[in-house]
N, C-alpha and C positions, 0 to 999 in steps of 0.2 A: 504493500500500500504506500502510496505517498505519503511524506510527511507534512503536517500540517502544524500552522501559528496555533494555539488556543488562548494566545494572550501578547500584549505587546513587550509584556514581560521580558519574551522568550528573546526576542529582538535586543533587547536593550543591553543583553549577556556577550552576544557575538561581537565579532571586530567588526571597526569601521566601513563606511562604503571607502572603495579604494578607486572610484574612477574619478578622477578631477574636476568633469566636466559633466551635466545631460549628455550634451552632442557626443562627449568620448563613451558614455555609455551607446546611444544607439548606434557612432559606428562600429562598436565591439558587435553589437546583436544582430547589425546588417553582415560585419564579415564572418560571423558564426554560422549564421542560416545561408547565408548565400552563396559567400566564396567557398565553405569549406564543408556543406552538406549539399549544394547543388541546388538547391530552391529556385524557383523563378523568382525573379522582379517583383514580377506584378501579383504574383501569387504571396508572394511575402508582404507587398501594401495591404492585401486585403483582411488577410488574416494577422498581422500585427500593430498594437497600436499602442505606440509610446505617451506615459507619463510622470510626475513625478509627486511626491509626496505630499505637496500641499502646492495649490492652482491657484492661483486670483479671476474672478470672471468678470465678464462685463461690470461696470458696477460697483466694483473692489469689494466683490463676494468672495469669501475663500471656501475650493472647498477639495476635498481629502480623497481625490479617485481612487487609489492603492489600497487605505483602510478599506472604502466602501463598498471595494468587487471582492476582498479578501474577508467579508464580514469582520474585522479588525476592531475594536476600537482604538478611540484617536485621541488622546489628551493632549488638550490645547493649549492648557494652562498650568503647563505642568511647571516644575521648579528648576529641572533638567533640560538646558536646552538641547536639542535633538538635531542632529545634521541630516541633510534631504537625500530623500531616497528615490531612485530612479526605480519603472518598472517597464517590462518589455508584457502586453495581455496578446495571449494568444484566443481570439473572439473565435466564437462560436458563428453558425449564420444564425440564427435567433438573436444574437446581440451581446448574449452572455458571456462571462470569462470562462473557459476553461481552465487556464492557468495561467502563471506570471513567471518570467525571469525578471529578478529583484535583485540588486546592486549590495547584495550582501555577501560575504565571506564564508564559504561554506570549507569550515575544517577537515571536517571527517574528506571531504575529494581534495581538499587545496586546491581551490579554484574562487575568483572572484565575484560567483554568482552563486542567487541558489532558488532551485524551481520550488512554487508554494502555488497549493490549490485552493478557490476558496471552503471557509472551513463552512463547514456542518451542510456542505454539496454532496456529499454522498462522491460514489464512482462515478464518472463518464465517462462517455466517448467522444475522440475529439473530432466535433462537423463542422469544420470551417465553411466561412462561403466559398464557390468557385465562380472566380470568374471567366468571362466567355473565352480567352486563349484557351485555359485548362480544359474548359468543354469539350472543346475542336480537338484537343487532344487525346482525352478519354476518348472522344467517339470515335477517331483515326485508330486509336491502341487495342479495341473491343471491336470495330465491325459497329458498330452499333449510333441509331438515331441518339443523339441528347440534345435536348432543351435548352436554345441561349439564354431563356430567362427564367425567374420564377424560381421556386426552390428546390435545388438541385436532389438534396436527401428526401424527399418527400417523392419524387423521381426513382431516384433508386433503392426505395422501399419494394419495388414493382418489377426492377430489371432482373436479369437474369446474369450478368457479371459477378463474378466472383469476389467472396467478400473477403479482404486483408485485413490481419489485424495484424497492428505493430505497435509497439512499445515506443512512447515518446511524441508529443507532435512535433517535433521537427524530424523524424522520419518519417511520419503520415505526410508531410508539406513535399518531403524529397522526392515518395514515391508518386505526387499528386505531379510533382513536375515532371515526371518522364511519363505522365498519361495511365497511372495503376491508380485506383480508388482503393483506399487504404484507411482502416480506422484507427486509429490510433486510444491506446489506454495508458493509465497514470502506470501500470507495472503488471510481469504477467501473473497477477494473481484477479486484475482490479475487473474480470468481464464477467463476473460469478459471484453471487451473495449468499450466503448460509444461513443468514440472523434476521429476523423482520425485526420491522421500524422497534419492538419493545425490544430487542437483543435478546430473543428467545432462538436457538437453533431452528434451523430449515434445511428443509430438503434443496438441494441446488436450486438455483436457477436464475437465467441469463438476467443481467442488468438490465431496464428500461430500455438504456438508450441502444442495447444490443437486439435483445428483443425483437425489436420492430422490423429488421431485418430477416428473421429468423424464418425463413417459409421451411415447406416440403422442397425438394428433391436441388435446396441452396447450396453452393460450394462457399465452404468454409477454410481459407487458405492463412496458415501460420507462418508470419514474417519477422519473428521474435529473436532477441537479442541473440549473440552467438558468445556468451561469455566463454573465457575459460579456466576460474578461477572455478573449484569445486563448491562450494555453498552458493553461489550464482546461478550453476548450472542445475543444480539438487531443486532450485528455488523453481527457475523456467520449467522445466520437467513438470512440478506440480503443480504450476499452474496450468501448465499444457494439458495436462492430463485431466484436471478436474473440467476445465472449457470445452475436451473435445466429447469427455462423457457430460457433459451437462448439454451440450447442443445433441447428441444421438440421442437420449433420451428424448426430449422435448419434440422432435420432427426429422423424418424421415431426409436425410443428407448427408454430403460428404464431406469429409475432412482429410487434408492434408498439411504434410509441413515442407513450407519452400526453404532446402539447405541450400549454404555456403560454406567454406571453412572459417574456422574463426581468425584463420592468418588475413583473411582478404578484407574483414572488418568485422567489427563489433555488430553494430547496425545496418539496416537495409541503406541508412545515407553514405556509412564508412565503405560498404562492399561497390556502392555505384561512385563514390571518389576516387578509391583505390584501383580499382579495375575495369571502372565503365561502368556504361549503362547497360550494355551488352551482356555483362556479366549478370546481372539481375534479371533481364531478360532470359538467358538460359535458362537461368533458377529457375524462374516461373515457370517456362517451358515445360522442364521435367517436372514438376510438379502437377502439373496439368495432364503430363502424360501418365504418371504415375494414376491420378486420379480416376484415368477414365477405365484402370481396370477393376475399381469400385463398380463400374456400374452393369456388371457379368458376375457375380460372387465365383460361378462355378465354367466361365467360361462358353457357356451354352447359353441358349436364347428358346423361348417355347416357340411353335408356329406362328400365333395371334402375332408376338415381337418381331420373327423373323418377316410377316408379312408386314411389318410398318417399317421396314427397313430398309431405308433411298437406294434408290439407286445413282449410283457416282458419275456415270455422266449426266444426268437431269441434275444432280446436286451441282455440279459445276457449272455448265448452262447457267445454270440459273442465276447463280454467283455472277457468272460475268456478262450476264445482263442488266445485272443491277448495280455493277459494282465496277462497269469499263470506264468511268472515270474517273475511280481511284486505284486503281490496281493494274498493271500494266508489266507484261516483260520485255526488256532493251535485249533484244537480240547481239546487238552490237557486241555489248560485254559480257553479256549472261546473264544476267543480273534483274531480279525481281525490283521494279518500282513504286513507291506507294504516294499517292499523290497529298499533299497536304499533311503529312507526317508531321513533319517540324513546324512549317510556316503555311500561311496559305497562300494557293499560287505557286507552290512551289515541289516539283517531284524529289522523290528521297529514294537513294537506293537501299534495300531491306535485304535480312541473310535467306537463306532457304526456311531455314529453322523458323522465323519470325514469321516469314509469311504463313507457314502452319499453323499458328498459333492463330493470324488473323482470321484465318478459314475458320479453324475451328471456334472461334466464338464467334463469326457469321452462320457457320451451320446451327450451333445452339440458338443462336437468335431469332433464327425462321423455323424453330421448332423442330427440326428433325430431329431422331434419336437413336437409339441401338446401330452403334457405328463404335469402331478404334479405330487404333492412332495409325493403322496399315490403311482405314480406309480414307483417312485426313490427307494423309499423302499422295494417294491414289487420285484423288480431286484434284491437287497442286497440280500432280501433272498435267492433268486433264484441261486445267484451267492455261498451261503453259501457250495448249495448243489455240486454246481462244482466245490468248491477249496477247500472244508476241506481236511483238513490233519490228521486222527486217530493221528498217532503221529509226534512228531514235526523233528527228528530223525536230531539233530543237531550232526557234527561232535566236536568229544571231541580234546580237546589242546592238547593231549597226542599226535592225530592226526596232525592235522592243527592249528596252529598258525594267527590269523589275523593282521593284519596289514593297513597301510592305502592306501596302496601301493600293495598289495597281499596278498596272503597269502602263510605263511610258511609252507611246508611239512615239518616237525621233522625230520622223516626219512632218507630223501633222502637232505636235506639240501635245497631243490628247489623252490624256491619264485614261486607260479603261481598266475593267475589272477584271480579273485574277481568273485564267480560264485552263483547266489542264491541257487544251488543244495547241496552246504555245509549247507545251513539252518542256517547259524551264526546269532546270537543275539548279539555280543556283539566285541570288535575291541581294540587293544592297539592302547593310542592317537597319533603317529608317524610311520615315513618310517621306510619299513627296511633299516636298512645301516650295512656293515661290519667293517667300517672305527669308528676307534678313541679310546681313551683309557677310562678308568674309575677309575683314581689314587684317587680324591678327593673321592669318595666312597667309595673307599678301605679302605684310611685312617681313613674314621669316622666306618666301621664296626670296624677296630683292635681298637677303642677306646673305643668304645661303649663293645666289647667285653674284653677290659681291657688287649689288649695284647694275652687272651689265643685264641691260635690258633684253638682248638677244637670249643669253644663256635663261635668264627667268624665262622669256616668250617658248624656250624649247622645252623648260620644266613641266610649264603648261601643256606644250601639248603632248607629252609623254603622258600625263594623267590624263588626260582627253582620251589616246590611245588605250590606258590601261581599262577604262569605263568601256568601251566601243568595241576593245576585242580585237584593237588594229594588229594582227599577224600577219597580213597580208602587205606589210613594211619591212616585216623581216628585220627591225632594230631591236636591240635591246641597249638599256641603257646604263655605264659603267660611271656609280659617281669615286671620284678618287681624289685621296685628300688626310690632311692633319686630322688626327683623333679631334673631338671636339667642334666640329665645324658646322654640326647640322645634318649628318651624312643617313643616322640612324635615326634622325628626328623626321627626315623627310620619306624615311622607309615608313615609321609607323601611319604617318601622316596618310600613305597611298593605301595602306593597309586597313585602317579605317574608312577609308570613302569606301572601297572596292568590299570592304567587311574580310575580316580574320579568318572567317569560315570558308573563305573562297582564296584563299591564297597558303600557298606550298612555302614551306622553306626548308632549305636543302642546303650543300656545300658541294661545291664540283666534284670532291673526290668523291662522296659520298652516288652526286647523279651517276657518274660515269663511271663507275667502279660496280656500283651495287644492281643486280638486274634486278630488283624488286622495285625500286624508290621509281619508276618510269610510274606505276601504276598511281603513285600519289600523287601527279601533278593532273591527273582524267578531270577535264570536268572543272578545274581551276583557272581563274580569272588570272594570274600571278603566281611567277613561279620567283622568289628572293632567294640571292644568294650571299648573306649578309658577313662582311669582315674576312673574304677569302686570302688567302695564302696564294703566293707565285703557283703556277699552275705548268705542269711540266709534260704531264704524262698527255693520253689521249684525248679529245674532246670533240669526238665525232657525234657521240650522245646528246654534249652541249649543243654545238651546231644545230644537228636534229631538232632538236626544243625550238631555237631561235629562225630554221630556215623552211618549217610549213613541213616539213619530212614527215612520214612516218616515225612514230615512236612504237617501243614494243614494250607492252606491259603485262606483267606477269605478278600473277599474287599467288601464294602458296595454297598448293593441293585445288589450284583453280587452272582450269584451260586458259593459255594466254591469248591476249587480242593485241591488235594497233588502233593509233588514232593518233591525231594531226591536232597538238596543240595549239588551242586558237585562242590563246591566251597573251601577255608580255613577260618581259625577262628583268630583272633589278639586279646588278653586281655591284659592292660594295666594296670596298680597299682603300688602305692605308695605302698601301704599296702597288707596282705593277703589277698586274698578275696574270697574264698573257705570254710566256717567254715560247722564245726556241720556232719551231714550227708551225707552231699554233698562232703569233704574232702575225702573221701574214692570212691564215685563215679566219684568224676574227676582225681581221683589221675591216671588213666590207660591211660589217654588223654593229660592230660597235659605235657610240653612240658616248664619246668621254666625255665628260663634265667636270672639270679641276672643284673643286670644294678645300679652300686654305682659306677661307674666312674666320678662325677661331672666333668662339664666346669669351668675353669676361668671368672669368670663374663667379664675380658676382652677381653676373646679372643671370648666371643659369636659373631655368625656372620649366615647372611642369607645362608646357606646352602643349601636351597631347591632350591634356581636359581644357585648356582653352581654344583648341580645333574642334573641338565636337560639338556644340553647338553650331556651327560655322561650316559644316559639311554639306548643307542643303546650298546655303548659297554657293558655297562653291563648287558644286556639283551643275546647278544654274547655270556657270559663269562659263563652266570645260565643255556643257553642251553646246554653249553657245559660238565655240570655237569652227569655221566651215572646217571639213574634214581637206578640202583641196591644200589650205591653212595648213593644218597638221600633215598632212603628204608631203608638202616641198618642205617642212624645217624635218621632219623628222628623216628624212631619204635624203639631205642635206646638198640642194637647189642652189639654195645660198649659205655660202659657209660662213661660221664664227671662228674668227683669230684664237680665241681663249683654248677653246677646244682643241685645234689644231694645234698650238703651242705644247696643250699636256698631254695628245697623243703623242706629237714629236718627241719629248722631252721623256716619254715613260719609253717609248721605243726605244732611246739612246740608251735607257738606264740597263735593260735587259738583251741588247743585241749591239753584240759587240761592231759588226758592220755599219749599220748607222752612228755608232758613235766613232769610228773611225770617218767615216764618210763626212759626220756633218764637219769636221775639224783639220781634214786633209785633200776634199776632194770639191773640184769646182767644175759646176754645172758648163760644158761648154758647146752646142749642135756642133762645129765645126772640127770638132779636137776628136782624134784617134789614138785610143794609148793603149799600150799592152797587156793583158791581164797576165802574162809572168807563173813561173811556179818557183821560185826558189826563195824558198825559207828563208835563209842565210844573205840573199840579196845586202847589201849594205854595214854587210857586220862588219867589212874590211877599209869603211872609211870610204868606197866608193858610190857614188851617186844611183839612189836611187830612181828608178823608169817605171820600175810596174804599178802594177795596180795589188797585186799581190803581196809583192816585197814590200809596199807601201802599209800595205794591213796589217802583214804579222809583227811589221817595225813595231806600228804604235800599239799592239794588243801586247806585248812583251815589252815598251817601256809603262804600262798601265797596270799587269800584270795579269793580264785578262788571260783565256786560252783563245789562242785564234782557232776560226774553224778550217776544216778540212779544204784542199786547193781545189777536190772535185765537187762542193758544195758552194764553195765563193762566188763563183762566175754568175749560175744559178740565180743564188740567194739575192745578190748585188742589183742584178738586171730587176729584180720581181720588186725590193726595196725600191729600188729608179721608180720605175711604171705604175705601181701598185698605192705606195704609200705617199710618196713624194710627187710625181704625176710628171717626170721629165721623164722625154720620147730619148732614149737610149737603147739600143740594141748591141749585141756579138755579132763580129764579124772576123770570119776564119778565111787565114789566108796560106799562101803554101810555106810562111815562114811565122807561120802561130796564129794564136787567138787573140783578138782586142773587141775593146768595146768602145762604140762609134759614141761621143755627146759628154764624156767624160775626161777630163786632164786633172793631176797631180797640183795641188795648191804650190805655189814657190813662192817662201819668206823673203820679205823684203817686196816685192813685185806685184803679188797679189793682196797687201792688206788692207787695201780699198775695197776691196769685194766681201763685203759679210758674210760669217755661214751662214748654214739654212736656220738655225733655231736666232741667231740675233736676228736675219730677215722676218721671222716671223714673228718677233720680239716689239721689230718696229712699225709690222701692221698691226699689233694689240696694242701699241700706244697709240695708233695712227688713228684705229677705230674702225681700219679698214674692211669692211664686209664684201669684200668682190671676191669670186672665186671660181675655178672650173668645175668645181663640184665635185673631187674625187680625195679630198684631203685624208678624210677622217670616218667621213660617213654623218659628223654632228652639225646641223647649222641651225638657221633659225628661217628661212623664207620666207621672213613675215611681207617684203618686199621683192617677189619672184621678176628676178634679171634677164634680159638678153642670157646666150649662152656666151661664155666667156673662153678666150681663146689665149695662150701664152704664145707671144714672140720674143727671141732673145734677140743683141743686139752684138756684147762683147764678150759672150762669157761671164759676166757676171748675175746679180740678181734678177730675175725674170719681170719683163712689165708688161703690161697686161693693158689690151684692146676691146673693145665690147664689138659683138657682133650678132648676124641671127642665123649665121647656118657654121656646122662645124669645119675645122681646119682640113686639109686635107693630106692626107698623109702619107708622106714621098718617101723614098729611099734614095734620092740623091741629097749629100749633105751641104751642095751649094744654094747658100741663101735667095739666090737670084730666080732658084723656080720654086721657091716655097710660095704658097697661094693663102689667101685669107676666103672670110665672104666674100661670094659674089664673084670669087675669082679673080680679085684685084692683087696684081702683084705688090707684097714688101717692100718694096724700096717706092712705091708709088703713094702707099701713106707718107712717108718718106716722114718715120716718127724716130727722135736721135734716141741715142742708145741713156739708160741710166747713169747716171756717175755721179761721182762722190767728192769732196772739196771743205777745206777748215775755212770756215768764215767765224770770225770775232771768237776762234779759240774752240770752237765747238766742231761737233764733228757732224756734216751734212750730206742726209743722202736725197737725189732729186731724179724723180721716178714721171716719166711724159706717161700719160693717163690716154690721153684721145684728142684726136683731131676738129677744131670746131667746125659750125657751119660757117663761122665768120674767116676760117683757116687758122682761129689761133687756137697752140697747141697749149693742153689743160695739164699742167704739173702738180705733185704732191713735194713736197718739203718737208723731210722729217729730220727732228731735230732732238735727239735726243728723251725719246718717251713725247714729243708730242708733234703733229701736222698742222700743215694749212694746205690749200688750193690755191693757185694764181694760174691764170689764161695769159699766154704774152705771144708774141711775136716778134720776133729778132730778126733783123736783116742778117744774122750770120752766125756761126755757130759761136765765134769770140763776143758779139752783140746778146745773142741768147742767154751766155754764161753768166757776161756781166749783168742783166736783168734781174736773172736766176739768185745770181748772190747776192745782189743788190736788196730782193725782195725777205730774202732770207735772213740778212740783217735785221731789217727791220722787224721780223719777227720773231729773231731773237731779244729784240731791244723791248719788242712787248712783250713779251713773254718773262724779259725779267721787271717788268714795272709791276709795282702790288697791285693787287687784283683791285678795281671798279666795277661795279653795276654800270651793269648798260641795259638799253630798252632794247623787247624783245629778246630778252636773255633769261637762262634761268638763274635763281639765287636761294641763300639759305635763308629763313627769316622764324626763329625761333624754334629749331628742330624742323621743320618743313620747306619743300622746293616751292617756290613759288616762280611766276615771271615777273621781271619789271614793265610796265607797258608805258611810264611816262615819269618825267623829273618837273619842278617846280626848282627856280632859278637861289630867292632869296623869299626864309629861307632856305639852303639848298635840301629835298627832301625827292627820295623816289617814290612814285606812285605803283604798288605790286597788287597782283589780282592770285587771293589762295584758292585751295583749292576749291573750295566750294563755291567759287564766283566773286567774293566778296573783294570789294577795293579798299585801297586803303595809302593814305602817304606815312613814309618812314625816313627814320634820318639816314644816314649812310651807315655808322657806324653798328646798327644792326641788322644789318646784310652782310654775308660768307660769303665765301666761293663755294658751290655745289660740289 
């Protein structure tokens, strides 16, 4: 029996309450029932309801809820003051308390709580309300009609569901959330009374509130504690024993006990934490099977039984005529589906085993009888052949959007209702709503993206991709970066919108090593690969995942299937992690994003509960992204410098040819030099020629291992073409091999010529977004360009022409019949080559852009992390120069003046960009417009530079 007050006395003996706070009390009772017995949400609001020891009401009426559901008395006026006591009432659906968890110190368990019933209540059962989720799921778990409203117990006073009795209501709450109805008592002695009201001995029998349930031919199923302390168990035994002979006696029915070991938990909530829901599941299962050889004592059946006894294809029939829109088998995978399982609107795949169970309490429910569990299975089958599905022919996101609430039509903008004829597997975990903004997201993408507006604009539509199912892009995308930067906050962040439940995470070696782990990304929105390690071995699996392939998925003691992930890819690193051979096979997929913006150690802060609110609107925001948008930045149309620089710079780190390349070798169409094979080349002080000798020199003053002489040629050419996008080829001749577009850097002569990674240095100051489109695979196309064409000039940095049809691509290496668009010869743009020059002590590079319509030719001037544009025209190439330097001066000279506000510029103006739109003279003050529209004049001295 439970223990109970008789007095406040009793209270006034034990130790203090120990929780600090209400709120630290109820979030102890929220993460007791929910996180760590499995409860629902909303099943735990309904049936809990917190208060504390003494209330003020309207009015400044005090009054005593704790005493008054505990029949208590309360001294108000006592001489002892009293500290306040929190209480967790687990309500009845009539209103009443069942019981309380009370912020008291319970000795005898050492634990800071201790449950109390009200007193002189006698036993009960605990009948909480249910609300309509829980409905939808009893009637999904049973086969069976139930009632969204009205009172549920009074319902299944009548049903034919099997009646659970457990120990505790917070395992009656646990079994209520996986869809079992389950009654819950104070302890198992509490379902049976011996004494009438004067405590005079009686003959057993069932408590009231068990009673009522108590028909003929009831299944009475035991879900009781699994101690294993011996007076515990001596204890359960007897009360087991008196409840199952006090219900035989009383009405003709069955009883069974659903085991577990007591290693897998104590309680039905510890067995479904510890092991699943699945695990409980089974339990019942056998239990149920167990059960049904109660209903044969002797195995035989008389005539009159045998003629009431279905026949199994009409049982099946029937079944899936009334039941083809919930019940359904995916051919595809094998796999039984059950429609509205979990959520609504939403299919679930079920075991074999389970779906037995469904049958058999849909057979019970339309009344058939004299049947086993050979004939339960016998239907399954039968039912296989009337609901397979050849294909599963699920509507794509591109289509239909789910929701918890409908589902989104893309197209038409139009929420409709929840239909199993979509075939959806899978649901984002909230309503739609139109309402509200998503500034706090905003803000961590511009920081995480360090301000550049491209790299945000691509973040977006990566998430845009991740909602829509874009695998028909073939990117995934690699954020890499300082521990600290946002990397893991921007994974949770996608994991939320897309929901937890719909996304895989894994570890490369783990996909490409393990043949099982293929089957857990089926059916998954995101596949994450968070915080990986250099990556060395195979990653053909990988590829497969990110390239539309066939994947092969295998689950144990199951036939294995394929299927074509049509989901996105997220990798994650500190470090590169792409080396060796695999560098060049991910390079066409990848998708890098540098992340080196560290957080303030103190301004770190839980951001993931300030996202969530904030998920609708920006869910809003990604739909409203056009998908043609999201095609050209994500397939990378137009390239971002950033990106490019940290795929270059990670390539360098792990491949030792590129880091020779970007530091010894200079891009040249004209130059034919030797690709060589001797090691030793230069070790005697004599000049080095090759291109080989050239390699192994600097991987052995660096310490690196160079690679093999019959892999260099290869690797170098595909590096050229691949990564870097200069048209180089081998060419074999009767006194060796060379590679055509390619000469040896020479100190002193060529230090005007930048490498590749300072050239790419100084279009990420530049801001430069032009590109041929073949960098990296990352850009942003928020602004979809002409296609862009590289002409060189001298050998050195490549500069670049806009055009609209592609170059053409010659095999002689004289400049004179290389073609552009249209077929206009090179020397007829007649655009001067790049070059380089110190003006006022700085070092200046001057890059001709394009030819005007007015004939002047459009230059970039970079100067040290930063450009400008100037159009000129020069009577001559020494007239051109001086202009060139001329101009370039002058923006070195502005450039070192302190920064001013200007109009039409943007500015800082108290934490916020704003524009300046106009100045007033005296006195002097700028007129800025924020962002909400508003104007306003300011002095100078509270305006930054952005």
């Amino acid at each position: 029996m439970i223990k109970k007050a008789t007095s406040t006395q009793v209270l006034e003996t034990e130790k203090q309450n120990k929780f600090n706070s209400f709120d630290e009390f109820k979030e102890f009772i929220e993460t007791t029932f929910i996180d760590r017995s499995g409860i629902d949400p909303q099943l735990f609001k309904h049936c809990i309801e917190f208060h504390e020891s003494l209330e003020i009401l309207p009015g400044n009426e005090p009054t005593t809820p704790i005493h008054d559901a505990l029949n208590w008395h309360f001294t108000r006026f006592g001489k002892q003051v009293k500290e306040t006591l929190y209480a967790a009432f687990l309500k009845n659906e009539d209103g009443s308390i069942w019981q309380a968890v009370l912020s008291l110190w319970d000795e005898e368990r050492q634990r800071p709580y201790l449950y109390r019933a009200p007193n002189d209540n006698g036993d009960r059962v605990f009948l909480p309300p249910i609300p309509a989720s829980i409905r939808k799921r009893i009637a999904s778990r049973y086969g069976v009609e139930v009632p969204m409203e009205g009172s549920f117990w009074e319902w299944y006073q009548n049903s034919s569901i099997p009646r659970i009795i457990g120990e505790g209501g917070k395992k009656a709450l646990s079994g209520f959330s996986q869809g079992y109805v389950v009654m819950a008592l104070y302890g198992c002695r509490c379902g049976v009374k011996s004494k009438d009201a004067d405590g005079n001995d009686i003959a057993p029998v069932l408590i009231p509130d068990l009673e009522q349930f108590h028909k003929d031919d009831a299944m009475w199923l035991f879900a009781l504690d699994r101690d294993e302390k011996s007076k515990a168990k001596a204890a359960v035994s007897a009360g087991k024993r008196n409840l199952t002979n006090t219900l035989l006696r009383t009405a003709k029915c069955y009883v069974e006990d659903i085991f577990w070991r007591p290693e897998q938990g104590k309680g039905l909530d510890d067995l479904i934490m510890n092991s699943g829901s699945g695990a409980f599941d089974s339990a019942y299962a056998k239990a149920i099977s167990r059960l049904e050889k109660q209903f044969r004592p002797q195995g035989t059946v008389d005539e009159s039984e045998s003629d009431r006894k279905p026949s199994q294809v009409f049982v099946a029939r029937h079944i899936a005529e009334k039941y083809r829109n919930i019940l359904a088998f995916n051919n595809e995978i094998s796999c039984w589906m059950r429609y509205a399982a979990d959520h609504d609107g939403m299919w679930t795949a079920e075991t074999e085993e389970y779906i037995e169970s469904v049958i058999y309490q849909i057979v019970l429910s339309e009344g058939f009888e004299n049947f086993s569990a050979s004939f339960i299975s016998s239907v399954v089958k039968i039912l296989r052949h009337e609901l397979i599905e050849r294909t599963w022919g699920e509507r794509s996101p591109n289509e239909l959007l789910p929701f918890r609430n409908g589902v989104l039509n893309i197209a038409t903008g139009e929420l409709l209702p929840h239909a199993p004829g979509y075939r959806l597997t899978w649901q984002l975990p909230r309503d739609y709503s139109q309402s509200g903004s998503w500034d706090t997201i905003d803000k961590f993408l511009t920081h995480l993206a360090s301000g550049n507006a491209a790299i945000k604009d691509l973040l977006l539509c990566y998430c845009n991709a991740v909602l829509k199912g874009r695998c028909d892009l073939q990117k995934f995308l690699h954020l890499i970066g300082l521990g600290g930067t946002g990397k893991g906050t921007f994974s949770r962040l996608i994991i939320n919108l897309i929901g937890a439940q719909n996304v895989h995470t894994t570890t490369l070696e783990e996909w490409c090593q393990n043949r099982f782990e293929g089957a857990n990304a089926y059916r998954k929105r995101m596949v994450v690969f968070p915080d990986e390690d250099r990556q060395q071995g195979k990653l053909g699996k990988f590829l497969s995942l990110t390239g539309q392939d066939l994947i092969r998925a295998e689950e144990k003691r199951k036939k294995a299937f394929q299927y074509r992930f049509d989901g996105m890819v997220l990798v994650m690193s500190n470090f590169p992690v792409f080396g060796g051979d695999s560098a060049s096979r991910v390079k066409r997929r990848v998708i890098t994003v540098p992340c080196n913006n560290p957080v303030a150690p103190g301004e770190v802060r839980d951001l993931e509960a300030e996202f969530e609110p904030e998920l609708s609107a920006f869910t809003n925001y990604l739909l409203s992204i056009p998908d043609s948008h999201v095609t050209s930045v994500l397939r990378g149309i137009r390239e971002i410098p950033e990106c490019t620089l940290e795929f270059w710079e990670n390539r360098m780190r792990i491949d030792s040819i590129a880091a020779w390349l970007n530091q010894q070798v200079i891009y040249d169409p004209t130059a034919v030099t030797p690709v060589g094979s001797n090691r030793q080349e230069g070790a005697n002080g004599e000049k080095i020629v090759t291109l080989f000798g050239s390699y192994v020199r600097h991987c052995n003053a660096l310490g690196d291992v160079p690679k093999s002489h019959k892999n260099f040629a290869p690797d170098l050419i595909e590096l050229c073409r691949s990564v870097i996008g200069w048209e180089v080829d081998r060419k074999v001749t009767n006194t060796g091999k060379f590679v055509r577009g390619l000469r040896l850097r020479i100190a002193g002569t060529d230090d005007h010529i930048p490498t590749h990674d300072f050239y790419l240095m100084q279009r990420v100051a530049a801001g430069d977004g032009s590109s041929d489109g073949s960098s990296d695979g990352s850009s942003d196309g928020s602004e979809p360009l002409p296609d862009k064409e590289v002409t060189v000039s001298d050998g050195s940095t490549p500069t670049i022409t806009e055009n609209f049809q592609p170059i053409q691509n010659t095999t002689n290496c004289d400049r004179t019949s290389e073609t552009v668009g249209r077929g206009i010869p090179i020397e007829q743009l007649d655009l001067p080559p790049s070059f380089n020059r110190e003006v006022n002590k700085k070092f200046v590079t001057f890059l001709p852009l394009r030819r005007q319509q007015n004939n002047k030719i459009r230059w970039r001037i970079l100067v040290e992390g930063q450009s400008t544009e100037v159009a000129i025209m020069g009577k001559g190439k020494a007239d051109t120069i001086d202009q060139l330097e001329n101009c370039a001066a002058e923006f070195i000279r502005k450039c070192n003046r302190p920064w001013e506000p200007e109009v039409n510029q943007p500015a800082m103006y108290g934490g916020e960009q704003v524009t300046v739109v106009g100045f007033q003279r005296t006195p002097r003050k700028y007129q800025i417009e924020l962002k909400s529209g508003r104007m306003l004049y300011v002095k100078p001295n509270l305006l930054s530079q952005p």
